[in-house]
C-alpha positions as CSV (number, residue, x, y, z in Angstrom):
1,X,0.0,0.0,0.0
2,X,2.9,2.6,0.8
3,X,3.8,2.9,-2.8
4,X,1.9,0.4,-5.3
5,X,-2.0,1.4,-4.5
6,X,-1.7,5.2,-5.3
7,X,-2.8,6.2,-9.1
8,X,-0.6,5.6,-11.8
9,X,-0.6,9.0,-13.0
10,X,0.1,10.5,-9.3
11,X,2.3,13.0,-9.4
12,X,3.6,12.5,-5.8
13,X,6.5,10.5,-7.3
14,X,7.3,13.4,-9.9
15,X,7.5,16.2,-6.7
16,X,10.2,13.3,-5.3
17,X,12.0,13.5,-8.5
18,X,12.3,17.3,-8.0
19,X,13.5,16.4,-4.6
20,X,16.4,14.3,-5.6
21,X,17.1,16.7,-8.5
22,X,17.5,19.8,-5.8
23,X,19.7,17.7,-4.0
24,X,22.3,17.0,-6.9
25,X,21.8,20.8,-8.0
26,X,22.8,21.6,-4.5
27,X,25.6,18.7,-4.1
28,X,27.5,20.6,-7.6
29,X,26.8,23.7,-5.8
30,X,29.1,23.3,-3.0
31,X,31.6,21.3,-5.0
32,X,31.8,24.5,-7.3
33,X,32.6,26.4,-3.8
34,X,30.5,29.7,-5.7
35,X,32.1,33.1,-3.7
36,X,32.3,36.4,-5.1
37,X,35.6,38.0,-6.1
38,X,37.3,40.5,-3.9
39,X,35.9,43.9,-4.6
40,X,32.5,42.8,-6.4
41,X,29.9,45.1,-5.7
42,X,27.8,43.2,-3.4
43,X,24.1,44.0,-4.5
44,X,25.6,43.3,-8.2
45,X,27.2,40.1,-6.7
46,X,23.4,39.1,-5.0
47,X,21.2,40.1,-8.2
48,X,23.8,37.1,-10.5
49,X,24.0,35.0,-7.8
50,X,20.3,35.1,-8.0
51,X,20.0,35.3,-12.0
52,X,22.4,32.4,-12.2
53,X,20.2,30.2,-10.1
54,X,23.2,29.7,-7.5
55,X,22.5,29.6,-3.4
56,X,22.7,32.5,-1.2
57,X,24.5,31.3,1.6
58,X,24.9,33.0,5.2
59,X,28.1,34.4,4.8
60,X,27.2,36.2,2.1
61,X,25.6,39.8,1.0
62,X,22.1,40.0,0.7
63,X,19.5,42.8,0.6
64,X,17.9,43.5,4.7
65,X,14.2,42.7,2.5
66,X,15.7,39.7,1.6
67,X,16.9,38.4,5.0
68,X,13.4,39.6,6.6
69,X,11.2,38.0,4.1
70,X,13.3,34.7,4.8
71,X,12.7,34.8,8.7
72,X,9.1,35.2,8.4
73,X,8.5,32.3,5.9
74,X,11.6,30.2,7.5
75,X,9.9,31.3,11.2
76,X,6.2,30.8,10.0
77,X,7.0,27.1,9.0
78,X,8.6,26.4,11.7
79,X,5.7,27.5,13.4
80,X,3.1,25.3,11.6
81,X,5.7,22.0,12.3
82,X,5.2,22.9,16.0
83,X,1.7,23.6,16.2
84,X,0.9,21.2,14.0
85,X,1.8,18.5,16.0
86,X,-1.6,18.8,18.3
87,X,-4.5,18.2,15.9
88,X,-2.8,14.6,15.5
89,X,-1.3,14.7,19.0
90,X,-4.3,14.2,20.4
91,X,-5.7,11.1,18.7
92,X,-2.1,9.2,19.5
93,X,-3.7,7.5,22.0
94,X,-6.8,6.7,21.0
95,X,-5.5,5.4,17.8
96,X,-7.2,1.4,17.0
97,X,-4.5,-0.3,17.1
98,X,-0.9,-0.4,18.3
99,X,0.8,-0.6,14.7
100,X,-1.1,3.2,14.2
101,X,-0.3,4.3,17.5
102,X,3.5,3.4,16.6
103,X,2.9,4.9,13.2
104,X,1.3,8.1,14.2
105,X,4.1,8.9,17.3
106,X,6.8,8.6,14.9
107,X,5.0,11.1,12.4
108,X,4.5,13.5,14.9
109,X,8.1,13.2,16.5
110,X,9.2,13.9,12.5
111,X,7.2,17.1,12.6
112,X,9.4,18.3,16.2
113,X,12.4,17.7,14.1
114,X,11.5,19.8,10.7
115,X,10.7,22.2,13.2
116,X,13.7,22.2,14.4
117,X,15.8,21.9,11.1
118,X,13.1,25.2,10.2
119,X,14.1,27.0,13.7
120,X,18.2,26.5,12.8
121,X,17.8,27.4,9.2
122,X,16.3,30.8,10.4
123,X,19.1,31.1,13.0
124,X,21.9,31.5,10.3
125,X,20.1,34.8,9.0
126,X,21.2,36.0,12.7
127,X,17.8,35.5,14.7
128,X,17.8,33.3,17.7
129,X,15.2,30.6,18.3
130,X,14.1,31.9,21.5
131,X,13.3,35.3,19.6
132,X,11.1,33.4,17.2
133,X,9.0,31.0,19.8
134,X,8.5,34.4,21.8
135,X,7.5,36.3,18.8
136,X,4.9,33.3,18.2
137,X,3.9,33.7,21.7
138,X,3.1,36.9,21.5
139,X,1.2,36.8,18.4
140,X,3.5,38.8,16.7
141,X,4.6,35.5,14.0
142,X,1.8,33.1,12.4
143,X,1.3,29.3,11.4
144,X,-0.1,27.7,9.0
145,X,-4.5,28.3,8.7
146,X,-5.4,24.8,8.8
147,X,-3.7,23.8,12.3
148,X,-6.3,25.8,13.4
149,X,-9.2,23.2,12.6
150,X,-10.5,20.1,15.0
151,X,-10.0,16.6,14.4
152,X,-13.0,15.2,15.1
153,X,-12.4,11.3,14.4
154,X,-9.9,9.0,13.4
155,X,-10.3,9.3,9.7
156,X,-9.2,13.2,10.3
157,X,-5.8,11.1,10.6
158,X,-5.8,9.8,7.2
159,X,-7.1,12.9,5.5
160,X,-4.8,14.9,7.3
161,X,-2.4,13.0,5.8
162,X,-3.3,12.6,2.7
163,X,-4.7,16.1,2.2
164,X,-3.0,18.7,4.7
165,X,0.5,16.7,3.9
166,X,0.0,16.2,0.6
167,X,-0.5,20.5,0.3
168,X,3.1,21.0,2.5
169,X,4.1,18.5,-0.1
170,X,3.7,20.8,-3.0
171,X,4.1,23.6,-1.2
172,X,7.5,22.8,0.1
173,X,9.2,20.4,-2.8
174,X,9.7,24.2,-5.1
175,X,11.7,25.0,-2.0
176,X,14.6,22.7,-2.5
177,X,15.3,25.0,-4.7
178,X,15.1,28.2,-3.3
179,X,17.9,30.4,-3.6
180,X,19.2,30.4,-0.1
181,X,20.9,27.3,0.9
182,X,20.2,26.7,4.5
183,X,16.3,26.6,3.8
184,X,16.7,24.7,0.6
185,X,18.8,21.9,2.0
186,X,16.6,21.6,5.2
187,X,13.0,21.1,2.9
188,X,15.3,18.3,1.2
189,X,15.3,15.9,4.0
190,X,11.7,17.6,5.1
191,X,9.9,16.7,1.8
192,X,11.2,12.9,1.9
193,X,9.6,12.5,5.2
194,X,6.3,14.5,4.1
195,X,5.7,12.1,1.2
196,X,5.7,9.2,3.9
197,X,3.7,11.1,5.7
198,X,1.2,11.5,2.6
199,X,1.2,8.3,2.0
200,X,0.9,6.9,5.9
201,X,-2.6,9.0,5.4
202,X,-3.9,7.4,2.5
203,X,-3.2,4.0,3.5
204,X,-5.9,5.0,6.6
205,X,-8.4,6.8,4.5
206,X,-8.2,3.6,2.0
207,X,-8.7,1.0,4.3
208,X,-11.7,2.8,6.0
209,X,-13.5,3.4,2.7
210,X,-13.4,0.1,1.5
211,X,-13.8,-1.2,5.0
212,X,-17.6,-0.9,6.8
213,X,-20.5,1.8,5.6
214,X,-19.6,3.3,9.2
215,X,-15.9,3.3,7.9
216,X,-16.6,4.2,4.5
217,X,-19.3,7.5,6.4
218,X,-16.6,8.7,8.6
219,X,-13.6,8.4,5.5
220,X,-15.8,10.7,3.4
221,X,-17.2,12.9,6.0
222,X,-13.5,13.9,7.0
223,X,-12.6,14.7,3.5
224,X,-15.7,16.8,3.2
225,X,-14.6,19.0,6.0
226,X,-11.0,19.2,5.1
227,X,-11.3,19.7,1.6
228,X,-11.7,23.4,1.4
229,X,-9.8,24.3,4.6
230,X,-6.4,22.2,2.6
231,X,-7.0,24.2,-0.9
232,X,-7.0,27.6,1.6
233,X,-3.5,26.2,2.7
234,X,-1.6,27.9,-0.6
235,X,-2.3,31.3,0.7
236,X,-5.0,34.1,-0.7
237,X,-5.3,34.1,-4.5
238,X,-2.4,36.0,-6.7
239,X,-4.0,38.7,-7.0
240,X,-4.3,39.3,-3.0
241,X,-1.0,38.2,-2.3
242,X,1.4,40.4,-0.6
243,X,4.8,38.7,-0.5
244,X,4.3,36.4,-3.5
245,X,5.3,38.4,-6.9
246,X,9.0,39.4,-4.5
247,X,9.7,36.2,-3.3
248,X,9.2,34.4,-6.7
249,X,11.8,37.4,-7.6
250,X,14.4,36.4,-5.3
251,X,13.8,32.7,-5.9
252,X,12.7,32.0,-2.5
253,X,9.2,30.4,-4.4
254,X,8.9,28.9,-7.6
255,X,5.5,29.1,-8.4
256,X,2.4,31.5,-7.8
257,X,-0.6,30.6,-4.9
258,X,-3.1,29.9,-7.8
259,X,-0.2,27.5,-9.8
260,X,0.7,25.5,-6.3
261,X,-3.2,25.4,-6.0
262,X,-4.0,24.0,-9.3
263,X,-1.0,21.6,-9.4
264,X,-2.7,19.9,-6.1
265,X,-6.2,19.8,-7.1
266,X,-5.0,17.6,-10.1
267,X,-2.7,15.5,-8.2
268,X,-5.6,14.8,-5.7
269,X,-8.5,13.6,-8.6
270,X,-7.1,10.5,-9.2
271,X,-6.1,9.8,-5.7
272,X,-9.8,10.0,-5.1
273,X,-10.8,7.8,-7.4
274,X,-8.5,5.0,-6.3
275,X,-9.6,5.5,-2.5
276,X,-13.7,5.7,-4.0
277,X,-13.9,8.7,-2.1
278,X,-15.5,11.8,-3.6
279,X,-14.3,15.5,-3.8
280,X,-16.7,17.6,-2.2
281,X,-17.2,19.8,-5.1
282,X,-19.9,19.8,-7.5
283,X,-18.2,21.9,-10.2
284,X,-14.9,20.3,-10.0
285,X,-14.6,19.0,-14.0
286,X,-11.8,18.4,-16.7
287,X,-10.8,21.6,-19.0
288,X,-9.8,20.4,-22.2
289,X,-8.5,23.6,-23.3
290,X,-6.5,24.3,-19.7
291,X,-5.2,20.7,-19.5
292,X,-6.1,21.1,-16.3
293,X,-9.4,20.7,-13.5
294,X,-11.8,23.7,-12.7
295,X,-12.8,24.0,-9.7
296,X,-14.5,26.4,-6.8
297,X,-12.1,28.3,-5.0
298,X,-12.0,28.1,-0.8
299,X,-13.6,31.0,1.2
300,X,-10.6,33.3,1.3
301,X,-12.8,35.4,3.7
302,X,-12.8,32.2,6.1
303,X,-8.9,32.3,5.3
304,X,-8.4,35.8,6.7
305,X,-10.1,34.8,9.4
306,X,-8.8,32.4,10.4
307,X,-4.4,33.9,10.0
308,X,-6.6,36.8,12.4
309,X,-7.1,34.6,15.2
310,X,-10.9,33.3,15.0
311,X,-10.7,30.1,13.5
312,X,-12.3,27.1,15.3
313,X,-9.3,26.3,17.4
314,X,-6.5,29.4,17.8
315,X,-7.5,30.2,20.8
316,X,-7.0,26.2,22.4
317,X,-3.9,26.0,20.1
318,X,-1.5,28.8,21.5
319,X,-2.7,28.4,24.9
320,X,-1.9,25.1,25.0
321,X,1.8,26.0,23.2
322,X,2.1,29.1,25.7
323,X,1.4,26.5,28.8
324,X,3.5,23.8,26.9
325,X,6.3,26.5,26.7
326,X,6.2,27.7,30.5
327,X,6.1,23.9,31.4
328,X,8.9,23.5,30.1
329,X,10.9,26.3,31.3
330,X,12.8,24.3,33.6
331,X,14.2,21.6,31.0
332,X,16.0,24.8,29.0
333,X,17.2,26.3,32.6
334,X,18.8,22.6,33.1
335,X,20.1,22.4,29.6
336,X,21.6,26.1,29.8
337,X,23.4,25.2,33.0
338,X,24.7,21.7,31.7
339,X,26.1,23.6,28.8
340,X,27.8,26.3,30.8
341,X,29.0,23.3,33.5
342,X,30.5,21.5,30.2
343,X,31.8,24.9,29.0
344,X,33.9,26.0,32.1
345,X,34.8,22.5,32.5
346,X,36.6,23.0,28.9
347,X,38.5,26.1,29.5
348,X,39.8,24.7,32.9
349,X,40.9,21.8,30.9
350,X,42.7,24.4,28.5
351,X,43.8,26.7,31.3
352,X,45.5,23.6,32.7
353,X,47.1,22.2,29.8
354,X,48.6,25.4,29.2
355,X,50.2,26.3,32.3
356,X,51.6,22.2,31.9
């Protein structure tokens, strides 16, 4: 089931292929050692750098806009990894079996480590992590819109999944190749884990729709409620996009809202038809002349909303990351004072071996 049952024609394996691609194109990258020449104009040295397709590493020049537009997306999906570990969190143990429960806790453990590849991939643009998690606190940062929606039974898991995951999937594979090396060699490793998580999520929806009408009820009911809230995931339409037309610019994205939006809608058609499930949209059809499927836009108005603060769960989400984080206050006041202990430690040790 983890690779053979989904549709011939899915286009999950193609987003891998891009994957593996970005990590060759990055592999030749730092075998080339790219560095500008002494006495290069910076700006002219960050617009070829750029042009040429090449990474923007740390070290080097790049515009302030440049480095802030980073931090908020780098911060923001960092974010969403943390946050979006409660939705499915919750249901680990009340999942039906042992072999889910095991699958489930290892998928969300993956999600605490992308968020914190994410946190230390912002951290070389020269922002600490603690400045970030309190600037999430505060309610000064966001996360992703659909974290913010209740999972309400176990299919939710599986449509989650295959839905929610499959989005971040092609979303984030584009952004192994975005120009600034840190973040494009951390979505590398994040995207191979996504597409098990995708695919961990349509095993579950598949084996409940062909499994009892209960099952079968539950499956569809999920995907009915998730449907819209996962196609809002790509951010408002072009057209109301703020940061889009820049970042596609600079090479941080590769493609538009509306084109990341359309690309999953036709991944997810056939996908659909192999679980028997149904899209819950009456006007999705083919487009001969587009090559490609209409459909009906999400409520962006619910979007806006929601990023505001008053979707279904903000409120329950950050308080429980705000208690979460004072909880936890003493583990980072032990791990601070282990760190100094090993630290002085170090220099007595080199104190020692100098006066010897």
């Amino acid at each position: 089931m983890y690779g053979n049952d989904f549709p011939a024609d899915d286009t999950s394996g193609g987003l891998l292929g891009e994957v593996e691609a970005a990590e060759t194109a990055l592999r030749e990258a730092a075998e080339r050692g790219r560095r500008g020449a002494a006495g290069v104009n910076p700006a002219a040295y960050f617009a070829e750098v750029i042009a040429a397709d090449q990474k923007v590493e740390p070290r080097d020049w790049m515009p302030e806009a440049y480095r802030a537009t980073l931090i908020r997306q780098i911060a923001q999906h960092a974010h969403s990894e943390i946050i979006g570990m409660q939705p499915e969190g919750n249901w680990i143990t009340r999942a039906p079996s042992l072999r889910r429960k095991a699958i489930l806790l290892a998928k969300v453990q993956d999600e605490a480590g992308h968020g914190l590849y994410l946190y230390a991939a912002a951290e070389t643009l020269g922002v600490s992590r603690d400045e970030l998690v309190d600037l999430l606190l505060a309610g000064r940062q966001k996360y992703s819109s659909i974290f913010n929606y209740p999972t309400l039974s176990w299919a939710d898991m599986g449509t989650i999944g295959w839905l929610v995951d499959g989005a971040a999937i092609v979303n984030q594979v584009p952004l192994c190749r975005c120009s600034y090396g840190p973040y494009a060699r951390a979505m590398i490793r994040i995207c191979k884990e996504e597409s098990f998580h995708q695919r961990q999520g349509y095993e579950i929806l598949h084996t409940l729709a062909h499994g009892t009408p209960a099952q079968r009820e539950m499956a569809q009911d999920s995907v009915n409620r998730w449907w819209y809230p996962s196609l809002a995931m790509f951010g408002p339409p072009d057209t109301d996009s703020t940061h889009s037309a820049q970042s596609m610019d600079w090479k941080i994205k590769r493609f538009s809202n509306d084109e990341l939006r359309q690309r999953f809608v036709d991944m997810c058609v056939g996908q659909a038809e192999v679980l028997g499930l149904a899209l819950p949209d009456p006007a999705l059809c083919w487009n001969e002349e587009r090559g490609a499927y209409d459909f009906t836009q999400p409520d962006y108005g619910e979007l806006m909303q929601v990023i505001k603060g008053a979707g279904p769960c903000n409120r329950q989400r950050m308080e429980h990351r705000r208690r979460a984080h004072r909880e936890g206050a003493w583990v980072r006041a032990a791990a601070a004072a282990y760190a100094a202990k090993q630290a002085n430690q170090k220099e007595q040790a080199n104190q020692k071996e100098k006066a010897a």
